[in-house]
C-alpha positions in Angstrom: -51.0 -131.8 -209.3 -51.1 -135.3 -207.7 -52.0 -134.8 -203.6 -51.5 -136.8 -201.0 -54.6 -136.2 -198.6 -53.9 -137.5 -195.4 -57.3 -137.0 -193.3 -59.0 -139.3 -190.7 -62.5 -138.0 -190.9 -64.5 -139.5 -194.0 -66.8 -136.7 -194.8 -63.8 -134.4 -194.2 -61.6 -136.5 -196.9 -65.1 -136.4 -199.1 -65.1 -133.1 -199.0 -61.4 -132.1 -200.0 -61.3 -134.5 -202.3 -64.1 -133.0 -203.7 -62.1 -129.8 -203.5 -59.1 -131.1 -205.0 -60.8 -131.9 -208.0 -62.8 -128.7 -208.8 -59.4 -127.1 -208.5 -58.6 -129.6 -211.5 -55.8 -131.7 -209.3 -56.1 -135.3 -208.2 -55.6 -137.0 -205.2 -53.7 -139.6 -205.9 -53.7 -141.4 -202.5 -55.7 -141.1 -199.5 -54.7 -141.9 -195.8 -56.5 -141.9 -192.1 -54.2 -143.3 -190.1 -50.1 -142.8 -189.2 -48.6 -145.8 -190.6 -50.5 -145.8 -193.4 -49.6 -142.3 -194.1 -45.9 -143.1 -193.5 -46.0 -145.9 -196.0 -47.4 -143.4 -198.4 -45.5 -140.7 -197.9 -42.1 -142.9 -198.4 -43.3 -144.5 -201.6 -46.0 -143.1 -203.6 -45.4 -140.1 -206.0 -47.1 -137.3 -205.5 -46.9 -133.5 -206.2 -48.1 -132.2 -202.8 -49.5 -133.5 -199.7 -52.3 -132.1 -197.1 -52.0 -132.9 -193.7 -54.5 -133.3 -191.0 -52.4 -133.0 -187.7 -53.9 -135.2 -185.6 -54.8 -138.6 -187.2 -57.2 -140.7 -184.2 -54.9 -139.2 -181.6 -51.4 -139.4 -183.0 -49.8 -136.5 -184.6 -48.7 -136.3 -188.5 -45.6 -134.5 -187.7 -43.5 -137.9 -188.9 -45.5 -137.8 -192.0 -44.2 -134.2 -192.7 -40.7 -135.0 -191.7 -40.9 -137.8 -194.4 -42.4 -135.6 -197.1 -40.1 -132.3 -196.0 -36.9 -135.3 -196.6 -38.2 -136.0 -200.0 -38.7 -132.1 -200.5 -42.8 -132.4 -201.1 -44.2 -129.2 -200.2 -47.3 -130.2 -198.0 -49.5 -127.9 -195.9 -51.5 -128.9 -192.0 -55.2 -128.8 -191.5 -56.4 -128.9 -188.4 -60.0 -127.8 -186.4 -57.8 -126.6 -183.4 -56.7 -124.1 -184.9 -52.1 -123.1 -185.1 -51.3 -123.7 -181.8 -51.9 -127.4 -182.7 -48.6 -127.5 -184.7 -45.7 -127.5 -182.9 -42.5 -126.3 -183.6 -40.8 -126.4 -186.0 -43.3 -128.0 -187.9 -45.4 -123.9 -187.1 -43.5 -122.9 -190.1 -45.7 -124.6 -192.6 -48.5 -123.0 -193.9 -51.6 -124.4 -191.9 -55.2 -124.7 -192.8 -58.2 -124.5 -190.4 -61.2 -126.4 -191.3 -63.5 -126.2 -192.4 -61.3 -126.0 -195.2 -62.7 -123.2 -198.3 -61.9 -123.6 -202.0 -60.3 -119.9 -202.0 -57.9 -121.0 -199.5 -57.1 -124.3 -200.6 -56.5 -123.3 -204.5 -53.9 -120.7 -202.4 -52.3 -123.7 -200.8 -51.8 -125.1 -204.1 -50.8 -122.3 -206.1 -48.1 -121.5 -203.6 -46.6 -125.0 -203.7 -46.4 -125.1 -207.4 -44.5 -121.8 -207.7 
């Protein structure tokens, strides 16, 4: 699959890409910051995206409103655990980092069935 990691900590975005790869997927594009993640999320191709919620203090939910438009299945990671995502945006699977390969490769599998 070809992911979109949207993830504003480097060793964070090291490591999941990392992750992404031993699951034998690419990412395809990488984003730390809300526009940029809008700009991706409208134009690149991709088969699925990963989420952090909060991107230097502004929230991702517009990046999953784009992606949910475009019907890309994505998923939320986020250190503060679910009551970070509000609704409606709760009903998306969401990750809590530090993210594990067991969990992420479930992510995946789920989105690509």
């Amino acid at each position: 699959m070809r992911i979109l990691l949207v993830e504003d900590e480097v060793m964070i975005a090291i490591h999941m890409e990392d992750l992404v790869a031993d699951l034998g997927h690419e990412v395809t594009a990488t984003a730390s910051r809300l526009p940029e993640a809008l700009e991706l999320a409208e134009r690149c191709d991709f088969d699925f995206a990963i989420l952090d919620v909060n991107l230097g203090g502004a929230m991702s939910f517009p990046v999953a409103d784009v992606l949910a438009h475009r019907g890309v299945p994505f998923v939320f990671a986020t250190g503060y655990g679910s009551s970070a995502v509000l609704p409606p945006y709760n009903k998306q699977m969401i990750m809590r980092k530090p993210i594990g390969r067991r969990e992420l490769n479930r992510a995946i599998s789920l989105a690509a069935a």
